[in-house]
C-alpha positions in Angstrom: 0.0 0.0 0.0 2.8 2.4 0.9 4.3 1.7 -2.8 0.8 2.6 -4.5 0.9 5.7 -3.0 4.3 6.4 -3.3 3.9 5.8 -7.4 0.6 8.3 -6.9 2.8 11.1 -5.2 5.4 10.2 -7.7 3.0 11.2 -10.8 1.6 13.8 -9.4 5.0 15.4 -8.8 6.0 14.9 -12.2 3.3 15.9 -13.8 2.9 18.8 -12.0 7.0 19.4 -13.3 6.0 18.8 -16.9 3.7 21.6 -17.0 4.4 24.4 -19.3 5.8 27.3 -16.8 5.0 31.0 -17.7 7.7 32.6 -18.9 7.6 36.6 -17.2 7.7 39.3 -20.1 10.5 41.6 -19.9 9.2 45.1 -19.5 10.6 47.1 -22.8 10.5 51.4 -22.2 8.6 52.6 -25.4 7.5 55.9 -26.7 3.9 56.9 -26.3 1.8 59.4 -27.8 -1.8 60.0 -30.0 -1.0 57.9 -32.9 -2.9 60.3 -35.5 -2.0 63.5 -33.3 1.8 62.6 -32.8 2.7 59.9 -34.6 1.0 60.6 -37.9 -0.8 56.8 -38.1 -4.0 56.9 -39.9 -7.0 56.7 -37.9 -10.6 58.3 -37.4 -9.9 59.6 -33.6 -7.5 60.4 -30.9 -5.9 56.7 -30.0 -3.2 55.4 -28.1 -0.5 54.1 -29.8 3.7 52.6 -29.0 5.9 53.7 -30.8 8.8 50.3 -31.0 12.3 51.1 -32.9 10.9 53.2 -34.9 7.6 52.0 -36.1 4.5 53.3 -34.4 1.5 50.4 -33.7 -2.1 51.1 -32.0 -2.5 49.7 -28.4 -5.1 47.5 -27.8 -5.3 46.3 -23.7 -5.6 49.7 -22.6 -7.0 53.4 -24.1 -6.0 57.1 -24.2 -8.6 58.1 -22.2 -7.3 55.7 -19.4 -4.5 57.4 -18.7 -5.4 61.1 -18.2 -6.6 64.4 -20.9 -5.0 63.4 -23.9 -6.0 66.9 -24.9 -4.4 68.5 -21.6 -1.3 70.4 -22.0 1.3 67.1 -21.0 -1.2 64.6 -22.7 -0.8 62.3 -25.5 -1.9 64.5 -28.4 0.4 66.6 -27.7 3.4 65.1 -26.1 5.3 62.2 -27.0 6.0 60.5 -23.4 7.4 57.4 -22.5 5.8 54.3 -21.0 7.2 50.6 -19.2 5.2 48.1 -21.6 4.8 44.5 -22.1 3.0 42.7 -24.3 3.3 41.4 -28.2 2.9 43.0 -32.0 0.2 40.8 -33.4 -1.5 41.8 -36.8 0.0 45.1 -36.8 -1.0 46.0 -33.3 0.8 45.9 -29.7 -1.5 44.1 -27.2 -0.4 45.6 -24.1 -0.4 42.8 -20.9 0.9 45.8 -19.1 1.0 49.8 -19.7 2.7 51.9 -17.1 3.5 55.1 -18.0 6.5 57.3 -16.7 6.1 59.8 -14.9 8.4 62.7 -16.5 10.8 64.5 -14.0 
């Protein structure tokens, strides 16, 4: 009996071990700004957008409006800031996991 659940502790063990770990997402530091006001992306309002060695993609995972005025005098349609992002370019886009922007000294 003590063998039985030995093998059971066993297999759970490993298959607990075999399970596909998350892998953390580096943060990356990214310029961020109104991608038609700032960044000159086509569009038919005021959105956030990244702006990644050099190429500028729309942010989907969070919005402008989240993250003050965007028409105020330090906001994103008219100043390019800097934020701490994570997250992946898919289809032309950056789907944000995280958006922190930094606050400017």
């Amino acid at each position: 009996m003590k063998k039985v659940i030995f093998i059971i502790f066993l297999f759970i063990g490993i298959a607990t071990q075999a399970q596909d770990k998350k892998t953390a997402e580096k943060p990356q530091i990214v310029e961020t700004a109104c991608g038609e006001c700032q960044f000159g992306m086509k569009g038919k309002s005021c959105d956030l957008a990244v702006r990644i060695d050099g190429k500028p993609y729309f942010v989907d995972g969070t919005t402008i409006d989240e993250h003050g005025d965007a028409h105020a005098e330090d906001g994103f349609c008219n100043k390019i800031r800097k934020a701490s992002v994570t997250g992946k370019v898919e289809n032309g886009r950056f789907k944000a996991t995280s958006f922190t922007l930094i606050k400017e000294k």
